[in-house]
MARPA-134625 format. One record per residue (C-alpha): x, y, z. Coordinates in steps of 0.5 Angstrom, whole numbers, plus 500, padded with zeros to 3 digits. Example, Ala and Ser with C-alpha at 12.3 -4.5 7.8 and 13.67 -1.06 7.14 Angstrom:
525491516;527498514;
***
This chain:
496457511;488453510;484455504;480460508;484463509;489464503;481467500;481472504;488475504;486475497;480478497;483484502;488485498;485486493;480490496;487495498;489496491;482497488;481502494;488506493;489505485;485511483;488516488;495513487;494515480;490522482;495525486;501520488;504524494;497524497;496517497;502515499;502520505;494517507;497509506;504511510;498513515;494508514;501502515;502506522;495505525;495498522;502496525;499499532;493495532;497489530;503490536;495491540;493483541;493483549;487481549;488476543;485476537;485469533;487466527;482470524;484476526;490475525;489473518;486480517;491484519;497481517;493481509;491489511;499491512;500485506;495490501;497497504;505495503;503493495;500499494;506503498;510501493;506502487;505509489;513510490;515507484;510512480;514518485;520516483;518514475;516522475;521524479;526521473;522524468;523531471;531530472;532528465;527533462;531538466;537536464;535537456;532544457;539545460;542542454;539546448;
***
């Protein structure tokens, strides 16, 4: 991977995750469903190079799934955080 292109991976990604980290934190199980979506669009775009996109476009794309993925799984592990902190909540009001 040249300089260029490593750059603007970086800047892509980050760009997903400053994007996505307010909602995620907001509201978790909408931004979940938004990126999930987002990732299928992406995926088909990807799957749709018939006419050749290059390396530059290519390089978008791929950073584009690469960021959403990241914010995909920091959103699930703030659901499954949650979704512990229930169980074990439920779990001691049974107790007392």
């Amino acid at each position: 991977m040249d300089e260029w292109q490593k750059t603007k991976r970086e800047e892509i990604i980050g760009g997903i995750c400053n994007h996505y980290s307010p909602q995620i934190l907001r509201d978790p199980e909408k931004a979940l469903f938004a990126i999930e979506q987002e990732i299928n669009s992406q995926e088909i775009y990807q799957g749709n190079n018939w006419t050749g996109r290059g390396v530059v476009g290519d390089t978008v794309i791929n950073a584009t799934i690469a960021g959403l993925e990241i914010v995909r799984s920091d959103c699930l592990a703030i659901l499954k955080d949650a979704a512990t902190h229930l169980r074990r909540d439920s779990l001691s009001n049974r107790a007392s």
